[in-house]
N, C-alpha and C positions, 0 to 999 in steps of 0.2 A: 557526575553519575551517582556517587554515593547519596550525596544528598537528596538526588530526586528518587532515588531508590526508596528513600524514609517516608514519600509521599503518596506515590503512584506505585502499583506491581507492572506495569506493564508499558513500553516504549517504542515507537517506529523510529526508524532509524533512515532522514532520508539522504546523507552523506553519500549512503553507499548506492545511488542513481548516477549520481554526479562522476564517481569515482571505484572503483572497486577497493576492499575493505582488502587491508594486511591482517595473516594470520595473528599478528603479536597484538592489533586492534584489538579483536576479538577475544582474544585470551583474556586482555586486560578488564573489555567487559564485565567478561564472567569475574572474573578476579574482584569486582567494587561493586557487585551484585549480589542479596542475601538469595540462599534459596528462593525458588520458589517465584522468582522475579522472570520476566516475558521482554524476549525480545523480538519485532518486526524488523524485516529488514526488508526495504524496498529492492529491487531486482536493479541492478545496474544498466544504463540506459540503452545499449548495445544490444541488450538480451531482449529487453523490450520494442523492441525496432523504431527507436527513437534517434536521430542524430545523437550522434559522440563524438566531442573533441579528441582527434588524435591526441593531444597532449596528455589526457586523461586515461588512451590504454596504456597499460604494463611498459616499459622502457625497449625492451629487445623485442615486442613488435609493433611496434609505432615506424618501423621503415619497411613491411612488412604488408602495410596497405595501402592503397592510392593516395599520393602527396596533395592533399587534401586539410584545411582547417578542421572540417564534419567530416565523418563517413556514418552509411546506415550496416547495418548487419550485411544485406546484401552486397555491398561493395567488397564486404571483409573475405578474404581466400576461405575455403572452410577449416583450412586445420588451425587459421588465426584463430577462428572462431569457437574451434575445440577446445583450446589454450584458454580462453578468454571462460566460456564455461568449467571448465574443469578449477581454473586456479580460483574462480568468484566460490563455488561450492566448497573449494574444500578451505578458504580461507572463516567458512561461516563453522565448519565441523567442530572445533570447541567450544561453542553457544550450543548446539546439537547435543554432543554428546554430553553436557553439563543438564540436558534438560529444560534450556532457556531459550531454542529458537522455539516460536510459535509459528510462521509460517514468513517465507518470504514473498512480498507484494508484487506480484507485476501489473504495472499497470500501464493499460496498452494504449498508443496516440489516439489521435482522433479521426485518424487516416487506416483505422484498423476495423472494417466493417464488419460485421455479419455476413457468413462466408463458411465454405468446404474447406478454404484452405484455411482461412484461421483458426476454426475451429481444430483441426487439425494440430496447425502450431500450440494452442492449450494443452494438449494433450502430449506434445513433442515437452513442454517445456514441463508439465507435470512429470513426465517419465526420468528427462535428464535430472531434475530436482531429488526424484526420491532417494532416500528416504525422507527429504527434508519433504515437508509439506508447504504447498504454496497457497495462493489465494490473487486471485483476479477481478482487475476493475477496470472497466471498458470506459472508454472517451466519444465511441461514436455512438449516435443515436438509435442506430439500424436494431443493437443486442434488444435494448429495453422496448421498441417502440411497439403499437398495439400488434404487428403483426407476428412480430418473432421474440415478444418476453417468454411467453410461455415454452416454446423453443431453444430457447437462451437458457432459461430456469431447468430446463428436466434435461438438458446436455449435461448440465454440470452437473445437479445432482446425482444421474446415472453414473457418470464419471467420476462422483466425488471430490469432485472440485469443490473450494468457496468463495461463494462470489461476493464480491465487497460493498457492499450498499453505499451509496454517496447522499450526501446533501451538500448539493451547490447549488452557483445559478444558475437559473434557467433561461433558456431563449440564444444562448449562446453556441456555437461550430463544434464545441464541447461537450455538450449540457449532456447529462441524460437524468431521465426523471428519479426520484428518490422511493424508490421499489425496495422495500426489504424482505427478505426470504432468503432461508438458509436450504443451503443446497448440501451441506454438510453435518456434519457434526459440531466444525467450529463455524462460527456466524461474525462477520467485521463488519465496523460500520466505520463509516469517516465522516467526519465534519468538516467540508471546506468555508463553510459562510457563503454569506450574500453581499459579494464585495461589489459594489455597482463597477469596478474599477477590474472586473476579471479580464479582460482581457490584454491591461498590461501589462506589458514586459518587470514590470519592477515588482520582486517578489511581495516585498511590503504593503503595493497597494493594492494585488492580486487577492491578499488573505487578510485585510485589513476589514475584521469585521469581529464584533463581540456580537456573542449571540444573549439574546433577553431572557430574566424569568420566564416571561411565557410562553414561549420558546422550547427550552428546556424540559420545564415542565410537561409539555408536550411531548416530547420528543421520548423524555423515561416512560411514559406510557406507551410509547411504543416500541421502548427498545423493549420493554420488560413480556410482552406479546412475544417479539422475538428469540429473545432468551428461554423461551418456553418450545423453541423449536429446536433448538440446539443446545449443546452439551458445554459448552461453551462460547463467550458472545466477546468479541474485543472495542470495545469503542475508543478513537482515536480524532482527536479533535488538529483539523489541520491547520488551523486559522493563526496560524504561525507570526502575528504582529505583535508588537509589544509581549505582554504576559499574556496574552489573551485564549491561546488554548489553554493555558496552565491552569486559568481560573476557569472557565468554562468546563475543564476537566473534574477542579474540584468540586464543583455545584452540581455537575452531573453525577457524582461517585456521590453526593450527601443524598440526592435524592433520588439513587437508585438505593441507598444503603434506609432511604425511611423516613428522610427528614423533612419537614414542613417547610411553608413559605419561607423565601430570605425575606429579611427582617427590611424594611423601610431605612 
């Protein structure tokens, strides 16, 4: 952490989907972090209403829910699920109180439509968050598609939610189109790639994708649009194979900071 601290100001963090973060994690963060450094933290998958291995919640209640490999939120009793928000939030509060969460991601299945009641849950889940600030990336098609982006877009805004721009693939149970617009003040964007291979199982081949110069170059013209809408703009390259966010990150950070062609 120190080291990538010397490279990058700013980091997602997707450990904590998987598993919920300990307070003494997070301390240590901050601890091997210079001012001034950014932390994301993805929302634990539970909160998300994504399957969660029992193995994965907290130890004293993991017997607590239906004897179950998975359980979804719903299956979960709700004061499990009180437990389970309350301890995820306040294990983030010394990234917070240091100045270093930037928001934490939720981002929702692809079984999470456009809807009364989810939108609803946005708002349920902005509310238990605050003070911390979150940020929202949808999976199902319904938010972005021609009849309810605009919909989708001036919910949040009103709300002040910020919605997370993606660039992945398309065509996919997943997909949703690469729509940028900030509904806030802070603006994310993420880069998952174009892994012809999205839809398997194997994390490696899911985000096995380097993105091109021309690409790129593309892309700072539009982030730089966007950054002109908000007060802040986070870009986050998912493409998590090899080095390959890490360089894509820094080619992106040289030519949003000014710098010319890469050299042949």
């Amino acid at each position: 952490m120190r080291f990538y601290a010397t490279q990058f100001s700013l980091v997602e963090v997707d450990s904590t989907y998987y598993a919920p973060p300990a307070e003494q994690t997070a301390r240590l963060w901050r601890d091997r972090t210079p001012d001034g450094f950014t932390f994301n933290v993805k929302a634990f998958s539970l909160l998300t209403q994504h399957p969660t291995r029992v193995a994965a919640l907290y130890k004293d209640l993991r017997g607590l829910v239906p004897d179950k490999q998975s359980v979804y939120l719903k299956d979960v009793p709700d004061h499990v699920a009180e437990e389970v928000w309350e301890r995820f939030l306040s294990a983030l509060w010394p990234l917070y109180e240091a100045g270093k969460l930037g928001a934490v991601l939720f981002q929702f299945p692809r079984w999470f439509p456009f809807g009364e009641r989810n939108r609803a849950y946005v708002l349920e889940v902005k509310e238990r968050c605050a003070p911390v600030r979150v940020c929202v990336e949808f999976r199902h098609h319904s938010w972005l598609n021609e009849d309810n982006r605009d919909a989708t877009l001036e919910f949040l805004a009103r709300h002040d939610v910020p919605y997370v721009c993606v660039d992945m693939p398309q065509g996919h149970s997943s997909s949703v189109p690469p729509v940028l617009a900030a509904t806030s003040d802070l603006a994310v964007v993420r880069f998952h790639g174009h892994s012809p291979r999205w839809d398997s199982r194997n994390v490696y081949d899911k985000f096995a994708y380097l993105y091109g110069e021309e690409e790129l170059q593309a892309w700072a013209r539009r982030l730089e649009e966007l950054a002109g809408d908000a007060a802040m703009t986070h870009v986050i390259f998912n493409n998590c194979c090899a080095d390959h966010s890490q360089r894509n990150a820094a080619r992106m950070a040289a030519l949003l900071n000014g710098a010319g062609p890469a050299e042949a």
